[in-house]
C-alpha positions as CSV (number, residue, x, y, z in Angstrom):
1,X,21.6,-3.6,-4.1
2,X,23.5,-0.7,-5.8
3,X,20.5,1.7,-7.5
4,X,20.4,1.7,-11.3
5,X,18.2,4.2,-13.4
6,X,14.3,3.3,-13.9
7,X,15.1,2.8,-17.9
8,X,11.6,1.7,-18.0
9,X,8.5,2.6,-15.8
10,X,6.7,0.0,-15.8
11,X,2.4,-0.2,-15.5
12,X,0.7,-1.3,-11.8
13,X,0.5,-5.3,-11.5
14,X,-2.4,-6.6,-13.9
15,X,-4.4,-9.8,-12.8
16,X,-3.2,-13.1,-13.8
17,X,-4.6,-12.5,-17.5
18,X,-7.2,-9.7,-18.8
19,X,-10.5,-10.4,-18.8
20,X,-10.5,-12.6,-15.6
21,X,-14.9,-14.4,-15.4
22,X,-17.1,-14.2,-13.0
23,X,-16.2,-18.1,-12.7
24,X,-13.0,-17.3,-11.0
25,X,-12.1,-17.5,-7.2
26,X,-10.2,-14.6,-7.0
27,X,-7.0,-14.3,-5.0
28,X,-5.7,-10.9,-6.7
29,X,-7.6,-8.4,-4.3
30,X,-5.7,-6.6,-1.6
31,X,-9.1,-4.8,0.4
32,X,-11.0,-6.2,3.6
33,X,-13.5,-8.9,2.1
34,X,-15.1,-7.7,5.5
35,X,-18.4,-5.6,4.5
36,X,-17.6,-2.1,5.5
37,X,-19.3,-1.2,8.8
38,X,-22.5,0.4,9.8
39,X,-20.9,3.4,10.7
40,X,-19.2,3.9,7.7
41,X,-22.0,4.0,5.3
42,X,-23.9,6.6,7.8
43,X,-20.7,8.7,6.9
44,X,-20.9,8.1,3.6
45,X,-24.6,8.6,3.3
46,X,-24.1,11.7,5.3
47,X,-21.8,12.8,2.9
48,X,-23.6,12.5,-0.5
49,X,-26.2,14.8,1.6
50,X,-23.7,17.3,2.3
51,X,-23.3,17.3,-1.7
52,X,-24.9,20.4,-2.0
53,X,-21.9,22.6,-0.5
54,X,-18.5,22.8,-1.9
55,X,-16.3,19.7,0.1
56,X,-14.5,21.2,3.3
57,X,-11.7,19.7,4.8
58,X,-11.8,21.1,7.9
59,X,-13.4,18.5,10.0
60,X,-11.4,15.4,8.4
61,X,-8.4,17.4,8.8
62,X,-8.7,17.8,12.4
63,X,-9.9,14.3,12.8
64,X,-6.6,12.6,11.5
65,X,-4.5,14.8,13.5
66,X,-6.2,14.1,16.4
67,X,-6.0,10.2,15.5
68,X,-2.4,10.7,15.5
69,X,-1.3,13.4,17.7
70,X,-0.2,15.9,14.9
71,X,-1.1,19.3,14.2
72,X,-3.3,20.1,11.7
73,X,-0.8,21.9,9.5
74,X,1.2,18.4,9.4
75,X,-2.1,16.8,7.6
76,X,-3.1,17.4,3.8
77,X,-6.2,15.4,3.0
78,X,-5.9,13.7,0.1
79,X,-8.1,11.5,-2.8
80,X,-6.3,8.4,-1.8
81,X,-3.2,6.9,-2.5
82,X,-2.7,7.8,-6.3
83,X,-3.3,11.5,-6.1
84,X,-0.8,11.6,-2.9
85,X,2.0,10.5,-5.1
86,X,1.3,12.4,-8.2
87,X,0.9,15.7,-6.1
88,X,4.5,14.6,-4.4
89,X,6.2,13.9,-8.2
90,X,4.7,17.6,-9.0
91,X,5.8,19.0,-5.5
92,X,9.7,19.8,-6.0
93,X,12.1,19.8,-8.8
94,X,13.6,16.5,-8.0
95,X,17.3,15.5,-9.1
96,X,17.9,12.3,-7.3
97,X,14.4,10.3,-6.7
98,X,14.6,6.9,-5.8
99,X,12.0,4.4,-5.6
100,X,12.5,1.0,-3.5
101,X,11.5,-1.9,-5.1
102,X,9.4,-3.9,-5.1
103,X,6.9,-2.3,-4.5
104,X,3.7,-0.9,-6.7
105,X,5.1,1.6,-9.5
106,X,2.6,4.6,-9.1
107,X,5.5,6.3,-7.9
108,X,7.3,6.1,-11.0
109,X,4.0,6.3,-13.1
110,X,3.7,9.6,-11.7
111,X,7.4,10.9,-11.2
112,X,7.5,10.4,-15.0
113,X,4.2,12.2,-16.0
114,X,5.7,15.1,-13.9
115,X,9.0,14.9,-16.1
116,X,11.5,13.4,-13.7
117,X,13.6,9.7,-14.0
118,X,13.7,7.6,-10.8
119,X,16.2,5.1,-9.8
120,X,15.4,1.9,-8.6
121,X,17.1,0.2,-5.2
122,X,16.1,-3.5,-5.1
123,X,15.3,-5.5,-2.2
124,X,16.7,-9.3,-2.6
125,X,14.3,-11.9,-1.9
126,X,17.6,-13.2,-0.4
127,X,17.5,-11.2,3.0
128,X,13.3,-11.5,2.6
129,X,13.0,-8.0,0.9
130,X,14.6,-6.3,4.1
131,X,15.8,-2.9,3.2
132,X,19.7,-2.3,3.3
133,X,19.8,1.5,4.3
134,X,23.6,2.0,2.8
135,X,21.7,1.3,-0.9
136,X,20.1,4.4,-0.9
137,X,22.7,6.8,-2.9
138,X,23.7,9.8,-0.5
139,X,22.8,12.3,-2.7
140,X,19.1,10.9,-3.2
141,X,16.8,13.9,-2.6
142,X,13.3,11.9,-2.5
143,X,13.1,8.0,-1.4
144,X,10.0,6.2,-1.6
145,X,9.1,3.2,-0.2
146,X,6.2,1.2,0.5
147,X,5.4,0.0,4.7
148,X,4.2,-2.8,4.5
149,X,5.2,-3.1,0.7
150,X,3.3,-4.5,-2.0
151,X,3.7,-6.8,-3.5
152,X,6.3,-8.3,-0.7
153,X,4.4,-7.5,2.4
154,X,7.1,-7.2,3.8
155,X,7.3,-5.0,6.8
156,X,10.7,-2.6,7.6
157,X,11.8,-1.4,11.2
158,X,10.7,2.3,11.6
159,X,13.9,3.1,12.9
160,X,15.1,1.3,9.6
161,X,13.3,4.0,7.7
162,X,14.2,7.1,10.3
163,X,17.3,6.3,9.5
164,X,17.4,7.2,5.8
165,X,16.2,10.5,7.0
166,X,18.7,13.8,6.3
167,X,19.0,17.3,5.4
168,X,18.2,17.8,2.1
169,X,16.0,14.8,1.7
170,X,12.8,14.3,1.5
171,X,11.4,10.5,2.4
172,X,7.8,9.0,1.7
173,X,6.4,6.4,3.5
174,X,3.2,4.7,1.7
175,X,1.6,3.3,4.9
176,X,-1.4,1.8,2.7
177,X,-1.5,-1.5,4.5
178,X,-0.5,-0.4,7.8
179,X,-3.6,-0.9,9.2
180,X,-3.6,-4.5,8.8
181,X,-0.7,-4.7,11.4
182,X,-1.8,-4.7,14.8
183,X,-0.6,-2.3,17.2
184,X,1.2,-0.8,14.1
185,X,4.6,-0.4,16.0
186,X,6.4,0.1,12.8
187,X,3.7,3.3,11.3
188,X,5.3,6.4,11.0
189,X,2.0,8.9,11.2
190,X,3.3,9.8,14.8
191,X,6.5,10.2,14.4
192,X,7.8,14.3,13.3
193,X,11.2,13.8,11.7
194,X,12.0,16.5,8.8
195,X,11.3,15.6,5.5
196,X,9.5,12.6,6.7
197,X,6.0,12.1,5.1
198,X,3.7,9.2,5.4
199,X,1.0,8.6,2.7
200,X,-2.4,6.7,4.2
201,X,-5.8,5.5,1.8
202,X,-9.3,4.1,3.2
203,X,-9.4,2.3,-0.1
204,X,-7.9,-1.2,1.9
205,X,-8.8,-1.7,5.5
206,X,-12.0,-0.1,4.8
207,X,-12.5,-1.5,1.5
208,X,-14.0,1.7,-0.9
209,X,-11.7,2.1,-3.4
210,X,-14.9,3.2,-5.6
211,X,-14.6,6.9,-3.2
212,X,-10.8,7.5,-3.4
213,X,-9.8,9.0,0.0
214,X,-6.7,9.0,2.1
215,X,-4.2,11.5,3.2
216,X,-0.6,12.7,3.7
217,X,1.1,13.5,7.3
218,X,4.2,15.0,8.3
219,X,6.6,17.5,7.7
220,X,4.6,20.7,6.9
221,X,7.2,22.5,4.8
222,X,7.1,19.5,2.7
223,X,3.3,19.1,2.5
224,X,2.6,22.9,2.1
225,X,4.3,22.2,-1.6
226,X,2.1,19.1,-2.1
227,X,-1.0,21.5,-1.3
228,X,-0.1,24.2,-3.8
229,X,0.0,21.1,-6.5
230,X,-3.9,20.0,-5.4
231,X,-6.9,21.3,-7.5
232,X,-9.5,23.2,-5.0
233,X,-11.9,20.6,-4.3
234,X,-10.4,17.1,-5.4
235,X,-11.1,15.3,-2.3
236,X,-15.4,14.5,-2.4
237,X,-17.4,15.6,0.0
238,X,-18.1,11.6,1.0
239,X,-14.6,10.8,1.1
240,X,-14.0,13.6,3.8
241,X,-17.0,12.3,6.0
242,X,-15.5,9.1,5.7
243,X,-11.5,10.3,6.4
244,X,-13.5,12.0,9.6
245,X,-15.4,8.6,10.7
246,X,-12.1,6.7,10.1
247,X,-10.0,8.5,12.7
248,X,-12.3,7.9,15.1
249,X,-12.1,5.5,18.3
250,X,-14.7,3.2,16.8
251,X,-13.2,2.7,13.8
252,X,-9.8,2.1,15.8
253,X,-11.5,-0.7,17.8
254,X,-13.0,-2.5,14.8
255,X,-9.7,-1.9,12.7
256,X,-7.9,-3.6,15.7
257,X,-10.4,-6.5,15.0
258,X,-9.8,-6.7,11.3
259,X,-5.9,-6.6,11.9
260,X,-5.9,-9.3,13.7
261,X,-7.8,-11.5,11.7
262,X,-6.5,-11.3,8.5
263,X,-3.1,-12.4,11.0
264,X,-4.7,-15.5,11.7
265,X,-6.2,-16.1,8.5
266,X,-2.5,-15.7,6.8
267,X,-1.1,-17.7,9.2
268,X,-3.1,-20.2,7.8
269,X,-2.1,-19.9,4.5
270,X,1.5,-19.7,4.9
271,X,1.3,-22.6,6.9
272,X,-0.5,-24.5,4.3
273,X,2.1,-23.0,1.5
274,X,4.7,-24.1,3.4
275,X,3.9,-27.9,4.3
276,X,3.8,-28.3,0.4
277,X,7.2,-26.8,0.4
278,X,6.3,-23.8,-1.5
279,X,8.7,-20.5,-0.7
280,X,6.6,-17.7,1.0
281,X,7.8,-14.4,2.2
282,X,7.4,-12.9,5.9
283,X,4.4,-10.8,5.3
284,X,2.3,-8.2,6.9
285,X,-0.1,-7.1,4.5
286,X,-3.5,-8.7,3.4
287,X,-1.6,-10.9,1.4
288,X,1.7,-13.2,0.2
289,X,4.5,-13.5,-2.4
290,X,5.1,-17.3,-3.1
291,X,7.4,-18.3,-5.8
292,X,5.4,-21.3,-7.8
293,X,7.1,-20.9,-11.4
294,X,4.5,-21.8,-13.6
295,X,1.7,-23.0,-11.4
296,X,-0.4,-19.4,-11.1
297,X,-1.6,-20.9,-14.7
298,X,-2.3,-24.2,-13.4
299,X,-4.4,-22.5,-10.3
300,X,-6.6,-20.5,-13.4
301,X,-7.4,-24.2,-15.0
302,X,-8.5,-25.1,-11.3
303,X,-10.8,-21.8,-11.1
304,X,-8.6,-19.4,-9.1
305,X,-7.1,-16.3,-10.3
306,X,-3.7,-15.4,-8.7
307,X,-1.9,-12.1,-9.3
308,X,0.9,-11.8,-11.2
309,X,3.9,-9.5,-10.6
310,X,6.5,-9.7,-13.1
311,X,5.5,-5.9,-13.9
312,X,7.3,-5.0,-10.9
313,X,10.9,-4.3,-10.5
314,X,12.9,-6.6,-8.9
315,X,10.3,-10.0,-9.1
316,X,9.6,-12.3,-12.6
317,X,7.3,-14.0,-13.6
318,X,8.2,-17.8,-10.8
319,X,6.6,-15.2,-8.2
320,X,2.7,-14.7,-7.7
321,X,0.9,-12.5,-4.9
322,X,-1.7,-14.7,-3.3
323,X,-4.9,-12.3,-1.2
324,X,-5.3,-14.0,2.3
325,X,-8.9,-15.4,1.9
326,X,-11.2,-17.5,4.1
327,X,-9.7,-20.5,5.4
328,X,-12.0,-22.9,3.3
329,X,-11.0,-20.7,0.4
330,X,-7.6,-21.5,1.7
331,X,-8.1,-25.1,1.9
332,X,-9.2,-25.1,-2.0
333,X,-5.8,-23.2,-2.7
334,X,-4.1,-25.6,-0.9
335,X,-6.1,-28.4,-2.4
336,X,-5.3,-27.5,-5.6
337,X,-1.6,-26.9,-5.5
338,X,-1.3,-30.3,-3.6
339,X,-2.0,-32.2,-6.7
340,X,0.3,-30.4,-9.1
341,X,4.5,-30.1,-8.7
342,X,4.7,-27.7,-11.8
343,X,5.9,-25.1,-8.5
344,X,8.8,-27.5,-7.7
């Protein structure tokens, strides 16, 4: 799809409608529903200990390069997600920045605050969202794009993505829901290409969004202009325990374990989706995009609560992202949209 200009940044996805009850079944989340383990809350407890000195990197740092066989120049700790991509919009005096859609508009949130317009390359939900390389204009000097994206889920080749790599170019990889693939033979973390950066966040896998924490990896020229852009201490001293307990083989084991069964858990869901007939992209994130027109309104009469994500370039309002839940949760989804054709 050619690019066009982002005329209008739009806000992140809202739920289905403000103000969602306690009475709901929700289906808008996008963490673990897993409790976060043992070891994770030592690290956290550890960490509100450790309160009492100023938060060091240093240990975290070393961690995640050591989880992915990088330097530790190539790693910026960061506090999650959010502040990765506002620190990037701030990092360089971008001309050209171009944000494939759809996926979550933070990155144009913050490119505006920071002054700058992006433009918008769509992926079609008539190829399933794949990304068509020869969109990207040539003189683009910042693409970003979502692995696996949300709200899509869909997931691109790496060698897809390698490919829009080039002098003069910088290119972001938010690898947010990575961890939900297993064997993650598309992640990028790995991989040192120039200008390549790769964005990661404990808030899904690990389900703490409450302690924002994550980090950026690659190309250190790039990332040593993100790090002049972070204020001294932003990442908590918590946070960093838990970056640190994260990247380490335990928490690769159980992350395996996770991965793989919120695989067979959406397995069952897009197989119930689809014996009702109901269009569901090929996802590989904690969650689906199903087209059902006016249903998600139907599902809130029934008790369930379904995301909406019109707000995002590229869908309306016939597509609704559906969490991958428990399969009796499933079997109430399924339940209800059985008795209704409003989707049709």
């Amino acid at each position: 799809m050619p690019a066009e200009p982002a005329s209008v940044v739009c806000p992140p996805p809202a739920h289905e409608e403000a103000g969602t009850g306690g009475d709901l079944l929700h289906h808008t989340d996008d963490r673990s529903p897993l409790p976060r383990p043992d070891w994770l809350d030592r690290s956290l407890r550890d960490g509100v200990a450790a309160c009492t000195s100023y938060p060091d990197p240093t240990v975290a740092q070393r961690a995640v390069a050591r989880r992915h066989d990088r330097r530790t120049e190539d790693v910026l700790v960061t506090a999650g997600a959010t502040e990765a991509s506002f620190l990037l919009a701030r990092a360089r005096p971008w001309q050209r920045p171009v944000v494939v859609h759809p996926q979550l508009t933070t990155p144009d949130v913050a490119l505006r605050a920071a002054g700058r317009t992006s433009i918008h390359v769509l992926c079609r939900p008539g190829n399933g969202f794949a990304l068509e390389p020869d969109s990207i204009p040539a003189d683009a000097d910042l693409v970003v794009i979502g692995n696996p994206a949300d709200p899509t889920g869909r997931l691109h080749p790496a060698a897809t993505i390698r490919a829009l790599c080039r002098p003069g170019r910088v290119v972001v990889v938010d690898e947010s829901f990575m961890d939900f693939v297993p064997g993650q033979p598309d992640g990028l973390a790995g991989h040192r290409v120039t200008g390549l950066l790769v964005i990661r966040t404990l808030a899904k896998l690990w389900s703490m969004p409450g302690i924002p924490a994550g980090y950026v990896i690659g190309d250190p020229a790039v990332l040593a202009d993100l790090r002049a852009q972070q204020p001294p201490w932003s990442v908590s001293t918590p946070a960093l325990h838990a970056i640190a307990a994260t990247a380490g083989p335990e928490a690769a084991r159980e992350a395996v374990r996770r991965a793989r069964r919120t695989e067979q858990h959406r397995r069952i869901l897009v197989d119930g989706l689809s014996e009702l007939g109901v269009e569901v992209t090929a996802s590989s994130a904690p969650f689906v995009l199903a087209r059902l027109g006016s249903a998600a309104r139907i599902l809130r009469g029934q008790g369930i609560a379904v995301r909406r994500v019109d707000t995002v370039p590229g869908l309306d309002d016939t597509w609704i992202r559906i969490t991958v839940p428990e399969p009796p949760v499933t079997r109430h989804l399924i339940a209800a949209l059985g008795v209704h054709t409003a989707w049709r």
